[in-house]
C-alpha positions in Angstrom: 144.3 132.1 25.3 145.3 132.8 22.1 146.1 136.8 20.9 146.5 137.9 24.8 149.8 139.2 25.5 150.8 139.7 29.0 153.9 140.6 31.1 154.6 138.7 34.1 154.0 142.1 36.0 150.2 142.4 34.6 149.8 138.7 34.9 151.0 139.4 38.7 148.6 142.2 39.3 145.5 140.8 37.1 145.9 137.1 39.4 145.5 139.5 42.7 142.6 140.7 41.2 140.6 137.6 40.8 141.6 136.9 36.9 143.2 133.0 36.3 145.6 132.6 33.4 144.7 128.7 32.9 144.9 128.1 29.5 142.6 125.4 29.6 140.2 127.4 31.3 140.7 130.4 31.9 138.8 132.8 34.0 137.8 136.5 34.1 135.1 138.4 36.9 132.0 139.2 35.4 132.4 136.9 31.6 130.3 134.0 33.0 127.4 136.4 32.4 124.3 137.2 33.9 123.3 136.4 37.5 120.3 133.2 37.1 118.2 132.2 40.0 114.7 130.1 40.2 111.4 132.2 40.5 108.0 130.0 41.6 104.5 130.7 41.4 103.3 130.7 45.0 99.4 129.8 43.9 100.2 127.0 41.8 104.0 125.7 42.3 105.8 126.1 39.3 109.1 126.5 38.9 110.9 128.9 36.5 114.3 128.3 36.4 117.3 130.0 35.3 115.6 133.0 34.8 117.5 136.3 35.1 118.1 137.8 38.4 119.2 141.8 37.3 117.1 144.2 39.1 115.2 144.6 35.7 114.4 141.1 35.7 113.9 141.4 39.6 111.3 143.8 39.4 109.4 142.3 36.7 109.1 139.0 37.5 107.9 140.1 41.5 105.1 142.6 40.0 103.9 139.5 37.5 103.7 137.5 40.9 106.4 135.4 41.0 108.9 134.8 44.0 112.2 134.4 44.5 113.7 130.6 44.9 112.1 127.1 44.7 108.5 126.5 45.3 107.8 124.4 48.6 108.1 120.9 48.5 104.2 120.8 48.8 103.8 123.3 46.1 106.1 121.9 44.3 103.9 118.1 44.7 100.7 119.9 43.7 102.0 121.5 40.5 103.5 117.7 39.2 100.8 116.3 40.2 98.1 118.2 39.3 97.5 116.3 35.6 96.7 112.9 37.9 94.0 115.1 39.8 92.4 116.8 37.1 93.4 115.9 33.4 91.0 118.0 31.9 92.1 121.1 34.0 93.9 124.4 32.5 96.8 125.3 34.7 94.1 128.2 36.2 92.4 125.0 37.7 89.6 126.0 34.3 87.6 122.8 32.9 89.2 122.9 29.2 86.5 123.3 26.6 84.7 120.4 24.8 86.8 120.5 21.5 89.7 121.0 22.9 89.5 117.8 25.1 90.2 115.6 22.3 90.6 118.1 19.2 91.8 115.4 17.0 88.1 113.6 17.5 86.3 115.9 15.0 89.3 115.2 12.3 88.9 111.3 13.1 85.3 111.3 12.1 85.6 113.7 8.6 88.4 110.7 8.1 86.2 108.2 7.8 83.4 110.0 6.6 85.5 110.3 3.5 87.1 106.7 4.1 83.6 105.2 3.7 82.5 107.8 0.3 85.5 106.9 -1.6 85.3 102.6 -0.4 80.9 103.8 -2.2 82.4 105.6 -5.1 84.4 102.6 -5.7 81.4 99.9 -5.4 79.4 102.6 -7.5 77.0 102.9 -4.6 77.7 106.8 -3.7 77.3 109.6 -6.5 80.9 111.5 -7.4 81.7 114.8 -5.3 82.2 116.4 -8.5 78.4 115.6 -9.7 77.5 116.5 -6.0 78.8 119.8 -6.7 78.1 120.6 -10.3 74.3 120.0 -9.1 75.1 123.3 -6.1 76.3 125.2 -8.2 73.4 124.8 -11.0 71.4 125.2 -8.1 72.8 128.5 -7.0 72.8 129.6 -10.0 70.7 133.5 -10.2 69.0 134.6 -13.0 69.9 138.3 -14.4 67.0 140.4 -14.3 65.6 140.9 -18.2 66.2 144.8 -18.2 66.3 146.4 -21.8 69.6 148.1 -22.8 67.9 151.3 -23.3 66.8 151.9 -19.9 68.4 154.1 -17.3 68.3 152.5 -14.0 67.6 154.5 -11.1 70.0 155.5 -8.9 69.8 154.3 -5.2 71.7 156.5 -2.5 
């Protein structure tokens, strides 16, 4: 350990305490950090693990739910296999949504919407997007009213 100097007395009285002077790896009490463990769901079997286990972490993983240690080896078979049972299942056991079953399906079919209007544009058989919108826009166009400078419009409140 480079830039700790010791005496052979402190060395004596730091190795009764639990230090190591190893200088390949050396070890001090409480530098290995915080205290881990493995937290489970009990309704659904998953497994949180190294998670903080200081009683701030303690208390608020317990009050969210959450146990102490691995989940039971039948909990623990339910959670991995729960995709095999119900693919279409949210974690809650909820039946996921239509669109986001397959959310890349709606993307596939703008794809080759667009695939097929560029293969017409090229054969000259579908109009241009830029006449398509020229022609909105002329269509959306309003008129102004015809109101003569020299008349003071009423004020609505």
């Amino acid at each position: 350990m480079a830039g700790f100097n010791a005496t052979d007395e402190e060395k004596r009285r730091m190795a009764m305490k639990g230090y190591s002077f190893d200088e390949e790896n050396p070890y001090i009490p409480g530098a290995e950090g915080p205290v881990k463990t493995t937290y489970h769901n009990p309704k659904t079997g998953q497994e949180f693990k190294n998670l903080p286990a200081d009683s701030y972490n303690l208390v608020h993983y317990l009050s969210r739910g959450l146990q102490i240690g691995p989940a039971p080896v039948i909990l623990k078979e339910v959670w991995e296999n729960r995709e095999a049972r119900e693919p279409n299942a949210t974690v809650t056991g909820a039946e996921l949504p239509e669109e986001l079953k397959d959310p890349t399906a709606k993307l596939r079919d703008e794809i080759q919407e667009l695939k097929d209007m560029i293969r017409g544009m090229a054969k000259g058989q579908t109009p241009s997007p830029i006449q398509e919108i020229d022609v909105i826009i002329e269509e959306e166009k309003e008129e102004e009213p015809d109101i003569p400078y020299d008349t003071q419009l009423g004020l609505i409140i």
